[in-house]
C-alpha positions in Angstrom: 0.0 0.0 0.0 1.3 3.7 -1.3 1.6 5.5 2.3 2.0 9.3 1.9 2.4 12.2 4.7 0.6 15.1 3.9 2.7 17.2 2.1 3.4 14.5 -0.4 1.0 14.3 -3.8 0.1 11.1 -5.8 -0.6 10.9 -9.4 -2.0 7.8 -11.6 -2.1 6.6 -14.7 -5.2 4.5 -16.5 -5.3 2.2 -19.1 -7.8 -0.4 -20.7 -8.6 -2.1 -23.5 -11.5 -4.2 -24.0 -12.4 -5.9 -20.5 -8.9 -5.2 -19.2 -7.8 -2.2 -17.5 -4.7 -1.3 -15.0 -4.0 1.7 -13.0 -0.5 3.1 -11.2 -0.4 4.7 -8.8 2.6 6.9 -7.8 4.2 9.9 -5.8 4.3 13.0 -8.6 8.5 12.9 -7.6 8.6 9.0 -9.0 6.2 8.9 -12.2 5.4 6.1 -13.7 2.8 5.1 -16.2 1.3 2.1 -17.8 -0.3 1.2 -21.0 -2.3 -2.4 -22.2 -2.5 -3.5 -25.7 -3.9 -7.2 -26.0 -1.8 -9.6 -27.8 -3.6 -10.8 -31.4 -5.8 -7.7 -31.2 -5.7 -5.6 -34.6 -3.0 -3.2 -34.0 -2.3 -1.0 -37.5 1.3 -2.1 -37.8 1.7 0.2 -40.7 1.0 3.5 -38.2 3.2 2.2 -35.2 6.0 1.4 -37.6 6.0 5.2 -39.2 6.4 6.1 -35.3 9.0 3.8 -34.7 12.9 4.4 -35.1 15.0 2.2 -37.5 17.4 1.5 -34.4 14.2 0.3 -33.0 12.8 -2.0 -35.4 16.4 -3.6 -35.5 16.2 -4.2 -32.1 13.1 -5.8 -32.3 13.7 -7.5 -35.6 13.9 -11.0 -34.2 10.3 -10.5 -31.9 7.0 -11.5 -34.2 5.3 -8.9 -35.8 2.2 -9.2 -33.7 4.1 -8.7 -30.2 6.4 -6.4 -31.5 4.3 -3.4 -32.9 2.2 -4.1 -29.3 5.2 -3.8 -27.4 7.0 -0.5 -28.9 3.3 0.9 -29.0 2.8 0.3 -25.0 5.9 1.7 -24.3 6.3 4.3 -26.5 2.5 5.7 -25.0 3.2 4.8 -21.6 6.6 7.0 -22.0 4.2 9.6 -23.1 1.7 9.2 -20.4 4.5 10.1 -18.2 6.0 12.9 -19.8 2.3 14.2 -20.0 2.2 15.0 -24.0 0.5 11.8 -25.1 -0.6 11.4 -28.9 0.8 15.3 -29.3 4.2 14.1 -29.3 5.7 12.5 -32.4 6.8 9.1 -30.6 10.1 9.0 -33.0 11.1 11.1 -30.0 10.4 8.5 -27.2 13.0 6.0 -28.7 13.1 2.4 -27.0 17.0 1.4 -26.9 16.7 -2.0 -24.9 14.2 -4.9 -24.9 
């Protein structure tokens, strides 16, 4: 259980898809943030690969199509749930460098 004195302030994060959903909860000074994507759901491969680095599709080269566009995407949006810019951001800029 997140204990807090009462100076200190929390902030969450949400995420769902379909009948799954997750929330973190953290002190502002630590953020963290979390994102879901279900494995085998549709996920438009051609849009998260326009968003994703060449380093990063090298990385990922030897991962299966279907759990790699999932997995860049959650942490790419979960990067931006942090830094608080979400879909605003181009996520080029939140560039995975280890798997």
């Amino acid at each position: 259980m997140l204990q807090l004195n009462s100076y200190e302030q929390i902030q969450l994060s949400i995420s769902h898809k379909n009948d799954c959903a997750a929330v973190v909860v953290c002190e502002v000074g630590h953020p963290m943030a979390i994102d879901i994507e279900i494995n085998g759901d549709k996920l438009n491969y051609e849009v998260v690969a326009k968003q994703c680095t060449l380093r990063e599709l090298s990385l990922t080269q030897s991962i299966p199509e279907n759990i790699r566009y999932g997995l860049l995407w959650t942490a790419k949006e979960a990067i931006s749930k942090v830094l608080k810019t979400g879909l605003m951001t181009s996520f080029q800029l939140f560039e995975i460098t280890k798997v």
